[in-house]
C-alpha positions in Angstrom: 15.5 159.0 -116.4 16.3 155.6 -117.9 15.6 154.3 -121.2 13.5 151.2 -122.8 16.1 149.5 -122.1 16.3 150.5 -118.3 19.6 152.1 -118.1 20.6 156.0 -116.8 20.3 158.2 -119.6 23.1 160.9 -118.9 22.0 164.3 -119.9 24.1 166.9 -120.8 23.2 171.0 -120.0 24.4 173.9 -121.4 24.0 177.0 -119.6 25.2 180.7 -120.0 26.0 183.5 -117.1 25.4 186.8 -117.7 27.7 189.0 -116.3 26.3 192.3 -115.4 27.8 196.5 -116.3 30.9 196.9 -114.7 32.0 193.2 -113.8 34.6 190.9 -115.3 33.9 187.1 -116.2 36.2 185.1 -114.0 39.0 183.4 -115.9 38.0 180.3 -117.4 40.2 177.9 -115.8 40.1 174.3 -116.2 39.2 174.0 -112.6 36.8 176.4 -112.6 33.4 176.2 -111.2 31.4 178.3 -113.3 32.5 180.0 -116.4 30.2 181.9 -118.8 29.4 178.6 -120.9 29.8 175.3 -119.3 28.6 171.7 -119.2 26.9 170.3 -116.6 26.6 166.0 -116.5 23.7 165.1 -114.5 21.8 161.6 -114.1 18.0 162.1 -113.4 16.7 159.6 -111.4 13.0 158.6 -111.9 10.4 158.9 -109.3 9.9 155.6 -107.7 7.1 153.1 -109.9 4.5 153.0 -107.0 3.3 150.1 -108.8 6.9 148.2 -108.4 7.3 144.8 -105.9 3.4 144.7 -105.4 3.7 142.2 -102.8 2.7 138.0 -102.6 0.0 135.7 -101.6 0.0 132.5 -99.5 -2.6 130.4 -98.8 -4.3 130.1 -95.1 -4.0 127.1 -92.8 -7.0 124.4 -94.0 -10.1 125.2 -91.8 -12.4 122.2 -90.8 -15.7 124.0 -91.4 -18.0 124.0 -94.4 -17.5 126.9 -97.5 -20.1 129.7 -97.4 -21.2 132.6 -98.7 -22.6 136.0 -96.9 -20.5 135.5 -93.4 -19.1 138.2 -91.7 -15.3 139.1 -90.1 -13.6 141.4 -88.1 -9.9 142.0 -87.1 -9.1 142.3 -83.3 -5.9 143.6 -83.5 -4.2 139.7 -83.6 -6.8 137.7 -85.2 -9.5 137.7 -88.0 -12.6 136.6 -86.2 -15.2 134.7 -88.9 -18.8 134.1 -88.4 -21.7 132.9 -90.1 -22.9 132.9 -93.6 -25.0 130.1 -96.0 -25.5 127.9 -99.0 -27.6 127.3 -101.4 -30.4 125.7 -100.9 -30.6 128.0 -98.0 -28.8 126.6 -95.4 -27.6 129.3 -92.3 -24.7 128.8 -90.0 -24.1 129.3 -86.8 -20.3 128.8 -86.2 -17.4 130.4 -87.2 -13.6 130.4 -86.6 -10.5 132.7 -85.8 -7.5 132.9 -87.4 -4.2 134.1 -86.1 -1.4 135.0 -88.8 1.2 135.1 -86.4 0.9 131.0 -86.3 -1.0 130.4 -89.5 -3.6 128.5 -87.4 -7.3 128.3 -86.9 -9.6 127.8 -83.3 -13.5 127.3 -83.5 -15.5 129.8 -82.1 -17.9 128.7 -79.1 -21.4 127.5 -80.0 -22.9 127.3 -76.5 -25.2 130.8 -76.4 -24.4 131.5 -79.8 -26.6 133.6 -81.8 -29.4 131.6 -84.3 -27.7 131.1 -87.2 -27.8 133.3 -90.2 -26.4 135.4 -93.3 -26.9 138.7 -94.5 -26.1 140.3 -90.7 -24.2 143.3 -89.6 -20.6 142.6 -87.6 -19.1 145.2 -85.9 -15.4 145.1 -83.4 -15.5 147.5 -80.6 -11.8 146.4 -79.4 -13.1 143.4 -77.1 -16.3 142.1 -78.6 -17.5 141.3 -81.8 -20.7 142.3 -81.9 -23.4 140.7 -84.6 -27.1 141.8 -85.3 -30.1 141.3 -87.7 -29.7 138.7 -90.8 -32.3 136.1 -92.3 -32.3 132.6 -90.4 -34.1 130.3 -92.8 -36.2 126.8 -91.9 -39.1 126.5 -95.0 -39.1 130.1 -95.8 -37.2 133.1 -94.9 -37.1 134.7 -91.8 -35.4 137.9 -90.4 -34.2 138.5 -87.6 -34.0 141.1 -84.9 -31.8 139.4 -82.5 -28.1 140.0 -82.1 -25.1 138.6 -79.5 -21.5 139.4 -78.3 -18.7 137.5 -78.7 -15.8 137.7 -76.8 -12.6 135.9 -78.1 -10.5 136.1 -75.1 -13.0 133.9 -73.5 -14.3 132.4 -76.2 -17.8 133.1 -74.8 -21.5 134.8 -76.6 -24.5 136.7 -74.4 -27.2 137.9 -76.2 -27.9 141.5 -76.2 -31.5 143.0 -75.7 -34.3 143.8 -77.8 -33.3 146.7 -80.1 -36.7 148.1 -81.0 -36.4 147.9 -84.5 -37.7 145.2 -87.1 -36.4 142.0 -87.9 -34.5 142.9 -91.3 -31.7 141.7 -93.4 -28.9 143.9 -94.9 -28.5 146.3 -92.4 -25.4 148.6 -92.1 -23.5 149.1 -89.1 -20.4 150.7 -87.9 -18.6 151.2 -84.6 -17.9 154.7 -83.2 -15.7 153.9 -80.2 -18.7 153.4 -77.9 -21.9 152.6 -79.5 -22.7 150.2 -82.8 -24.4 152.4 -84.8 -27.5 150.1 -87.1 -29.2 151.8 -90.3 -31.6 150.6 -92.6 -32.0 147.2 -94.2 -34.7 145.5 -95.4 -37.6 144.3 -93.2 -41.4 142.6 -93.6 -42.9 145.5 -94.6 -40.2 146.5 -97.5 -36.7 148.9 -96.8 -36.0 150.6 -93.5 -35.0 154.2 -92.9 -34.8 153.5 -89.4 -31.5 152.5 -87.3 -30.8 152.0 -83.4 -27.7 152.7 -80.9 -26.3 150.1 -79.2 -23.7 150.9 -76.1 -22.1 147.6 -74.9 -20.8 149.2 -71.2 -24.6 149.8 -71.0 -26.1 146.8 -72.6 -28.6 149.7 -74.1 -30.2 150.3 -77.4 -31.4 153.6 -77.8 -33.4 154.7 -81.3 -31.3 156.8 -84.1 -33.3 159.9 -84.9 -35.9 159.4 -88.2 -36.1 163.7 -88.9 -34.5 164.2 -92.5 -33.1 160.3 -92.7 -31.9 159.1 -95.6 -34.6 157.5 -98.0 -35.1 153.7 -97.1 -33.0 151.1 -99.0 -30.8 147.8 -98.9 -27.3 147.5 -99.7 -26.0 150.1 -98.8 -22.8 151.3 -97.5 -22.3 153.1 -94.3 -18.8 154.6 -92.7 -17.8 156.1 -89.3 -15.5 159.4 -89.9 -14.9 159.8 -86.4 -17.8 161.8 -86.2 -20.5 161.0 -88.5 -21.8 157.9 -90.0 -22.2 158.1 -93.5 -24.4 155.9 -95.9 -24.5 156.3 -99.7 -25.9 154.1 -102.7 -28.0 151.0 -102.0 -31.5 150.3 -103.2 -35.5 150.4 -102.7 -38.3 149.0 -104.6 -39.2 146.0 -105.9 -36.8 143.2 -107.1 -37.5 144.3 -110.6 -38.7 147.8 -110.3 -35.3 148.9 -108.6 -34.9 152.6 -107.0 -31.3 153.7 -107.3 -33.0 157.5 -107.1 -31.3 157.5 -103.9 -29.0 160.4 -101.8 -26.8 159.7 -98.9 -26.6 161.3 -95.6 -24.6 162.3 -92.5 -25.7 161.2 -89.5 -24.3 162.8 -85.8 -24.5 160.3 -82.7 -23.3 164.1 -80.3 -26.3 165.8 -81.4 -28.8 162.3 -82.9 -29.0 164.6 -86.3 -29.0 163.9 -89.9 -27.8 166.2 -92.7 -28.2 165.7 -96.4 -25.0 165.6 -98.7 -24.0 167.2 -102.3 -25.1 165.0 -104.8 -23.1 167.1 -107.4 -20.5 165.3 -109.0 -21.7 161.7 -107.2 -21.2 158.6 -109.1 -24.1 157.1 -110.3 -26.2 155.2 -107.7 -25.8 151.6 -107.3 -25.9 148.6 -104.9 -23.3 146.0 -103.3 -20.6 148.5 -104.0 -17.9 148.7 -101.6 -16.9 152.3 -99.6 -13.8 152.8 -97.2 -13.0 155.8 -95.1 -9.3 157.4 -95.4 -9.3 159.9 -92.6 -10.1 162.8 -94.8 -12.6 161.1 -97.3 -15.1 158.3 -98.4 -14.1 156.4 -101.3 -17.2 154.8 -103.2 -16.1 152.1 -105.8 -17.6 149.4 -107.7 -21.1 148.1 -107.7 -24.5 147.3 -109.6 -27.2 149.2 -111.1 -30.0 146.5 -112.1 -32.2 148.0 -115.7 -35.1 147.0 -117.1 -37.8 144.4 -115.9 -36.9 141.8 -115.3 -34.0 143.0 -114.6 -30.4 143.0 -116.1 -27.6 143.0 -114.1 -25.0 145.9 -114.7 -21.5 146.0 -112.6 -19.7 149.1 -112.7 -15.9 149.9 -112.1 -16.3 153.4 -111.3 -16.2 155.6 -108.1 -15.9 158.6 -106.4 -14.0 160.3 -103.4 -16.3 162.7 -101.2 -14.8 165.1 -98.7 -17.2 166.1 -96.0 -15.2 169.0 -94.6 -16.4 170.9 -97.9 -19.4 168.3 -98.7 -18.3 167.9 -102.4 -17.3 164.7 -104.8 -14.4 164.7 -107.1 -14.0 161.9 -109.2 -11.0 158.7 -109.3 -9.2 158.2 -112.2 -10.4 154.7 -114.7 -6.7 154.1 -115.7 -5.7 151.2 -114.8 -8.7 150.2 -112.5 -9.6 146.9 -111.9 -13.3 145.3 -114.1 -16.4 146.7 -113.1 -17.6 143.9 -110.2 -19.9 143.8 -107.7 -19.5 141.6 -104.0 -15.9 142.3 -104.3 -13.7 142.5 -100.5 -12.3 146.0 -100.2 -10.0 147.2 -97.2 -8.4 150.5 -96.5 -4.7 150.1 -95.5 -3.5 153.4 -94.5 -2.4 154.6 -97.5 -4.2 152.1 -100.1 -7.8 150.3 -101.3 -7.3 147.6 -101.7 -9.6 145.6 -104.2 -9.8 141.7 -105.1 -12.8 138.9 -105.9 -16.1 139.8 -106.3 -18.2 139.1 -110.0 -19.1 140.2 -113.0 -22.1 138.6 -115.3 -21.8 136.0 -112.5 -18.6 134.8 -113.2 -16.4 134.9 -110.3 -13.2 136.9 -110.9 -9.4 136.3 -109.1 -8.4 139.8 -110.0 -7.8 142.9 -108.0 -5.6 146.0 -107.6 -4.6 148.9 -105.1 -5.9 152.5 -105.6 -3.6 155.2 -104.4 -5.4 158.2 -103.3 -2.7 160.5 -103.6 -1.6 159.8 -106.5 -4.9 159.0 -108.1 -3.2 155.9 -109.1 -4.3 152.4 -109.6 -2.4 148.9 -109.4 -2.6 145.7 -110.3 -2.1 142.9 -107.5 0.0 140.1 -108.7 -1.8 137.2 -109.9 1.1 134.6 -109.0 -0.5 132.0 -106.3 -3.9 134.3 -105.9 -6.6 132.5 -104.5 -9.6 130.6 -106.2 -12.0 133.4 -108.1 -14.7 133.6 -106.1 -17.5 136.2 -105.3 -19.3 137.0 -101.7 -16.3 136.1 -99.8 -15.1 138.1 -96.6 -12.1 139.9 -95.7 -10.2 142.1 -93.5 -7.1 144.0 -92.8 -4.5 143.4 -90.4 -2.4 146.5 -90.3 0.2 144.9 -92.7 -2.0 141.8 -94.8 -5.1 141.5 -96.9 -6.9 137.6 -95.5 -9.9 136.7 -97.2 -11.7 133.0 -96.9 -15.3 131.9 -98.3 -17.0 132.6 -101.1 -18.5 131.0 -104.4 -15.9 129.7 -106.9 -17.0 130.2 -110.5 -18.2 126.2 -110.6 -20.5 127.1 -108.1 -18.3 125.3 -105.3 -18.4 127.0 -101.4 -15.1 127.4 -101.0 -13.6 127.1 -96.8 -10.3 128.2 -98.7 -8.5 131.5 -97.9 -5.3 133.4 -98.7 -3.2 136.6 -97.1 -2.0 138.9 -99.9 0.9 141.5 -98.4 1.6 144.7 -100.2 5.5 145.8 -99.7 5.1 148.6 -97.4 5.9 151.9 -99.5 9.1 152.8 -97.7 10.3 150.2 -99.3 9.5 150.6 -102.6 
């Protein structure tokens, strides 16, 4: 162990061997090995701090392209791929950008058959294509949309893919299962959705997701892909001040086009615009807002839970050391970590994050040396080694076209 000070602290043991009926103690020699009573010198060393050498940030190459909020990204396996997104008054995009780490450096995306502008969409990668769907466009008043496109960034070109069947809505969920895009819920005309489509890109086919034992309707959601299921949890329904968070999540099977409930024992309390990763072996819920009272009054929470499907049950992450309660915040799984940064609180963006360690049910800190601008509603992705985030809302009220790569040191090297 080492001290306050940081030095070995040598500790010395005293031990005793018992010699049994019949036996005779070996002499006690100075050279002697063991002897009845003897001291042994040993230095302990400590476990290593898994919060030690957290890592750094740099700043991304300058992108010529306006600040927004509500965009979308994916990671191809060499470049973050950025799309879409608004400002206030209103105002939907249509372009977007890819970034390549390897050469710090930005390239446009193509606008000729792009997709109508919008925010609020779903954005899935399927290992060629970025695939984006739903949204709100806006001209004098909003309008959703039940449109989508593919983009492919090895030719740098979009096609439109067919009608899905299901309402124009914003907020919809999506994940990618290896074959299909996978769409649930949202919020359309008429209110929320409890309705979702399949999409299959080698068929350019939608095909409708099952509506027997669906979750309840709702907006803001999360969803993830296990490898089997999709699972959504949280979000809400209701009206903008008569909020619903009375809400369960569910499993849902592409193989068999069937949903099952799941435990709500032990669940952290419903909420929206929380953030939820998949591990390999559970869902990790964190963060989030419950909204109270009419009108209503915004409440971020820095809580969470880890549910297990293989025994459908929730057990609870530790509070020490966890990062402010926030809402909108980017969250990535890395393999071994969740990682955390950005987001808000009372509306006040926030330039503070940390990594959670499942296994050891450990949270901590990221450095704050040469973060980014706070900022809120903001999107991100990992690479396989870095964090990059760009966009957002800076705490002035400022769109930021700013961005930053935060790299953990990998644990090996702890």
């Amino acid at each position: 162990m080492r001290t306050s000070s940081g030095r070995r602290a040598v500790v010395a043991l005293s031990f005793s061997v018992s010699v049994g009926a019949g036996c005779t103690a070996p002499p006690m020699t100075p050279g002697s090995r063991a002897t009845v009573a003897d001291q042994v010198v040993a230095v302990l060393e400590p476990p290593p701090d898994p919060c030690a050498a957290a890592g750094a940030w740099h700043p991304l190459a300058a992108l010529p392209l306006p600040g927004r909020v509500d965009h979308t990204a994916v990671w191809t396996g060499t470049e973050m791929v950025m799309w879409g997104g608004t400002q206030d008054p209103r105002h939907p995009m249509g372009d977007g950008a890819r970034y390549a780490p390897e050469t710090d450096s930005w390239q446009l995306t193509s606008t000729r058959l792009a997709p109508r502008e919008r925010d609020d969409h779903a954005a899935v990668w399927t290992g060629r294509e970025m695939i984006v769907w739903g949204g709100n466009a806006y001209s004098e008043a909003e309008e959703k949309l039940a449109t989508g496109a593919r983009y492919d960034p090895a030719e740098n070109t979009w096609r439109a893919t067919p009608p899905s069947g299901l309402s124009a809505r914003d907020d919809p969920r999506a994940v990618w299962t290896g074959t299909e895009m996978i769409v649930w819920g949202g919020r359309d005309a008429a209110g929320h959705a409890d309705t979702g489509a399949r999409y299959a890109p080698a068929r350019d086919r939608w095909r409708p997701v099952s509506h027997h034992r669906a979750p309840a309707a709702r907006e803001d959601h999360t969803a993830v892909w296990t490898g089997t299921e999709m699972i959504v949890w949280g979000g809400w329904n209701g009206a903008d001040d008569a909020r619903d968070y009375a809400l369960g999540g569910g499993r849902y099977d592409p193989s068999t086009d069937t949903w099952r409930p799941m435990s709500a024992i032990g669940a952290p309390e419903p909420r929206e615009d929380h953030a939820a990763i998949w591990t390999g072996t559970e869902m990790i819920v964190w963060g989030g807002v419950v909204r109270e009272g009419v009108p209503s009054v915004r409440h971020q929470r820095g809580t969470g839970g880890r549910y297990t499907p293989a025994t459908d049950t929730w057990s609870p992450l530790t509070l020490g050391d966890a990062p402010g309660a926030r809402e909108d915040a980017v969250v990535v799984w890395t393999g071994d970590e969740m990682i955390v940064w950005g987001g808000q609180r009372d509306e006040v963006p926030l330039e503070s994050g940390a990594r959670y360690l499942p296994a050891l049910d450990t949270w901590c800190a990221l450095p704050s040396t040469d973060a980014p601008t706070a900022r809120r509603d903001h999107a991100g992705v990992w690479t396989g080694g870095s964090l990059l985030l760009w966009g957002g809302r800076d705490p002035a009220g400022a769109y930021l076209a700013t961005g930053a790569s935060y790299r953990p040191q990998p644990i090996a090297e702890r």
